[in-house]
C-alpha positions as CSV (number, residue, x, y, z in Angstrom):
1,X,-14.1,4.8,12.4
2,X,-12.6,5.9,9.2
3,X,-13.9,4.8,6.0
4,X,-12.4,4.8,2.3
5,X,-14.0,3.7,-0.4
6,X,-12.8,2.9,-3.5
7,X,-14.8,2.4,-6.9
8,X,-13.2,1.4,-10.4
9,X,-14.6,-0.2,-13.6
10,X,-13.9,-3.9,-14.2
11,X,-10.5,-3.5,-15.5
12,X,-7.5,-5.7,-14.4
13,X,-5.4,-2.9,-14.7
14,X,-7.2,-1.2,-12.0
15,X,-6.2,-3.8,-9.8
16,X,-3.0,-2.8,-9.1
17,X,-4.5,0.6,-7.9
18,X,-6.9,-1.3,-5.4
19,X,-3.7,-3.1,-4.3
20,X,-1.4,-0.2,-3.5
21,X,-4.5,2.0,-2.1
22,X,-4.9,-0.9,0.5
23,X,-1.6,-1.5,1.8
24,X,-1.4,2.3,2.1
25,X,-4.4,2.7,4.2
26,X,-3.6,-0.4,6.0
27,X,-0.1,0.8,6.7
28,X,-1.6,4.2,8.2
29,X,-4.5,2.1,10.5
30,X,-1.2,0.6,12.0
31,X,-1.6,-3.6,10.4
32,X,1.7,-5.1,11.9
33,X,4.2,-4.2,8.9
34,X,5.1,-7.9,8.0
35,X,1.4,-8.7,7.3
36,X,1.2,-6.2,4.4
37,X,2.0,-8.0,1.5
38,X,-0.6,-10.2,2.4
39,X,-3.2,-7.4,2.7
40,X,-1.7,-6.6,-1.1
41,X,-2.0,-9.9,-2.0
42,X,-5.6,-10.9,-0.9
43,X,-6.7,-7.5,-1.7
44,X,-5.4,-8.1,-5.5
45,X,-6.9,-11.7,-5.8
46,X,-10.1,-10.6,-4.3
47,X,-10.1,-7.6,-6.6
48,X,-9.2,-9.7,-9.7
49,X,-11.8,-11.9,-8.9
50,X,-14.3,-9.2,-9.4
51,X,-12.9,-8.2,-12.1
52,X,-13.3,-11.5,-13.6
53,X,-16.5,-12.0,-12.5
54,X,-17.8,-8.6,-13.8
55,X,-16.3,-8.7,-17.2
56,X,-17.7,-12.8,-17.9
57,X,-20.9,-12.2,-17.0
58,X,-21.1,-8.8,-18.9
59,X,-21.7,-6.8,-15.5
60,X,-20.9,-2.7,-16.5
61,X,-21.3,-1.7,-12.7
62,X,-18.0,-1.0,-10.9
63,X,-16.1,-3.5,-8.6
64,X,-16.3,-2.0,-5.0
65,X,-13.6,-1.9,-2.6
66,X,-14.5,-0.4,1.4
67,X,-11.4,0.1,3.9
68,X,-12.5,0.4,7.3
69,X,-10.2,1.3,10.2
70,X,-12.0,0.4,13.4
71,X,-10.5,0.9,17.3
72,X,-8.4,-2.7,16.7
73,X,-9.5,-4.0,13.3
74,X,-9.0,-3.2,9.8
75,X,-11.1,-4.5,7.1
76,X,-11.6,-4.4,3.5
77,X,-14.4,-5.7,1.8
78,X,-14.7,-6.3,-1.8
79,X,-17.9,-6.3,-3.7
80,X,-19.1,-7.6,-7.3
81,X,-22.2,-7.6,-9.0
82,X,-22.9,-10.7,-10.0
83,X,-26.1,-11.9,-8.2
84,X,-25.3,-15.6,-6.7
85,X,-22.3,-16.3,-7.5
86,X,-19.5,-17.2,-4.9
87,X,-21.8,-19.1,-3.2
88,X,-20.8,-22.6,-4.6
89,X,-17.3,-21.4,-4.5
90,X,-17.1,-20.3,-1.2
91,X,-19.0,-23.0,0.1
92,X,-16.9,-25.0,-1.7
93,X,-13.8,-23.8,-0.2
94,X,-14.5,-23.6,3.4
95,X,-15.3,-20.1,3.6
96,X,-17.8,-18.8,6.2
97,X,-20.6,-16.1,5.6
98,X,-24.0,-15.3,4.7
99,X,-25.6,-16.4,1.9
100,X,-29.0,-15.1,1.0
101,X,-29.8,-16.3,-2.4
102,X,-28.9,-20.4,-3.7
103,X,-25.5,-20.7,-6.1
104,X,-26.4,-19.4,-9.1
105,X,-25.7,-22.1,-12.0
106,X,-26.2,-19.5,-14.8
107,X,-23.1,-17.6,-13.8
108,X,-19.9,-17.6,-15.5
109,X,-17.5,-18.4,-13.4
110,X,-14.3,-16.8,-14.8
111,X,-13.8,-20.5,-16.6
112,X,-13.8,-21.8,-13.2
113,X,-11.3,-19.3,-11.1
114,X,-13.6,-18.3,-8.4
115,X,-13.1,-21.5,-6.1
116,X,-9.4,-21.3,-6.2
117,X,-9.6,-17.6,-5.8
118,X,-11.3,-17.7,-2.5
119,X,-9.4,-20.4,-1.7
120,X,-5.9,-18.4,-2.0
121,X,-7.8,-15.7,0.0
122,X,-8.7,-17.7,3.0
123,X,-5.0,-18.8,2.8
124,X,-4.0,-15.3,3.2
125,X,-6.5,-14.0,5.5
126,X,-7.3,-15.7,8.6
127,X,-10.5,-13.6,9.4
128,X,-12.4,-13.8,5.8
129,X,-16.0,-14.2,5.0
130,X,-18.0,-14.2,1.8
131,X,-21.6,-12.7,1.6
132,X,-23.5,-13.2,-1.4
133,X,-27.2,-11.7,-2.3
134,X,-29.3,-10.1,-5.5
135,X,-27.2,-7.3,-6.1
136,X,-24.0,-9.5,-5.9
137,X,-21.1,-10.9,-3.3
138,X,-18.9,-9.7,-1.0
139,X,-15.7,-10.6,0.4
140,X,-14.7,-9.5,3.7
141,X,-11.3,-9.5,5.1
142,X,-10.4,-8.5,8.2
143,X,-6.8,-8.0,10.4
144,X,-5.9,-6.9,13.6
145,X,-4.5,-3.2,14.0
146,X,-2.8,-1.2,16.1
147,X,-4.1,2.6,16.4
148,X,-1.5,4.9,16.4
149,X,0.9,2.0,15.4
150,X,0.9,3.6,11.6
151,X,3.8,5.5,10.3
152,X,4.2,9.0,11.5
153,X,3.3,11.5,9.3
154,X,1.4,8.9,7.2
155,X,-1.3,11.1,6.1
156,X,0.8,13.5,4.3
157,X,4.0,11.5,3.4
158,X,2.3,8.0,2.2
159,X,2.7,7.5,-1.8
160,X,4.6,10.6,-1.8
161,X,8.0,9.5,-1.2
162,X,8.4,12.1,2.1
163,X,9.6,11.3,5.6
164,X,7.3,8.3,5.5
165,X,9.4,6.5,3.0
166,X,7.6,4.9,-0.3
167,X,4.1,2.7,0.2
168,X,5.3,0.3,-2.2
């Protein structure tokens, strides 16, 4: 199982970053190739959604972002640290997963983005799941892979421009 992990300050210029980093490492774990501008796309509205959350409610941790290749899954999780929230959201919008702690009124919402965010998300992502607890919520996002199935040469050609062709 190969892991990276990604950590940046609540920034929504970083989100771009996030976005290309994912569909990279999704493209190299072997995701089907017409699936990968919705990884970029769920991975930037999740991301953004941190982001949002973070910088309303004065949080100075960063927004964490986890790519996991596994045998025949690929999944990304995206974490905030905002203690409760997402739970009304996502309960709100359909979205399965554990909840630990109740909705947390005190929150700032991103002036009330967070439904629809998680709402776009499950859209996009057919295997999603929120998780929300004291140190803050996670989105989960998972889609089926291929091993082997990535582009040749991935590992040293990928963002570079080499035999692999562009990321982007």
């Amino acid at each position: 199982m190969a892991t990276v992990e990604l950590r940046f300050s609540a920034q929504p210029e970083h989100v771009r970053t996030a976005r290309l980093v994912a569909a990279a490492v999704a493209r190299r774990a072997g995701v089907d190739e017409a699936v990968l501008d919705e990884v970029r796309l769920a991975v930037g509205e999740a991301c953004s959604r941190a982001v949002g959350l973070h910088r309303s409610n004065q949080v100075t941790e960063p927004v964490r972002v986890v790519l996991t290749e596994e045998e025949k899954t690929f999944s990304i999780e995206v974490g905030d640290g905002v203690p409760g929230a997402g739970v009304a959201a996502a309960d709100a919008a359909g979205v399965p997963g554990t909840r630990t702690v109740a909705p947390d009124t005190g929150f700032d919402d991103a002036e009330g983005r967070d439904e629809m965010g998680l709402a776009v998300i499950s859209g996009l992502v057919d295997d999603v799941e929120v998780s929300a607890g004291e140190s803050g919520g996670v989105i989960r996002m998972t889609w089926p892979a291929s091993p082997g199935a990535g582009v040749p040469g991935a590992a040293g050609a990928a963002g570079m421009g080499g035999a692999a062709g562009p990321v982007l």
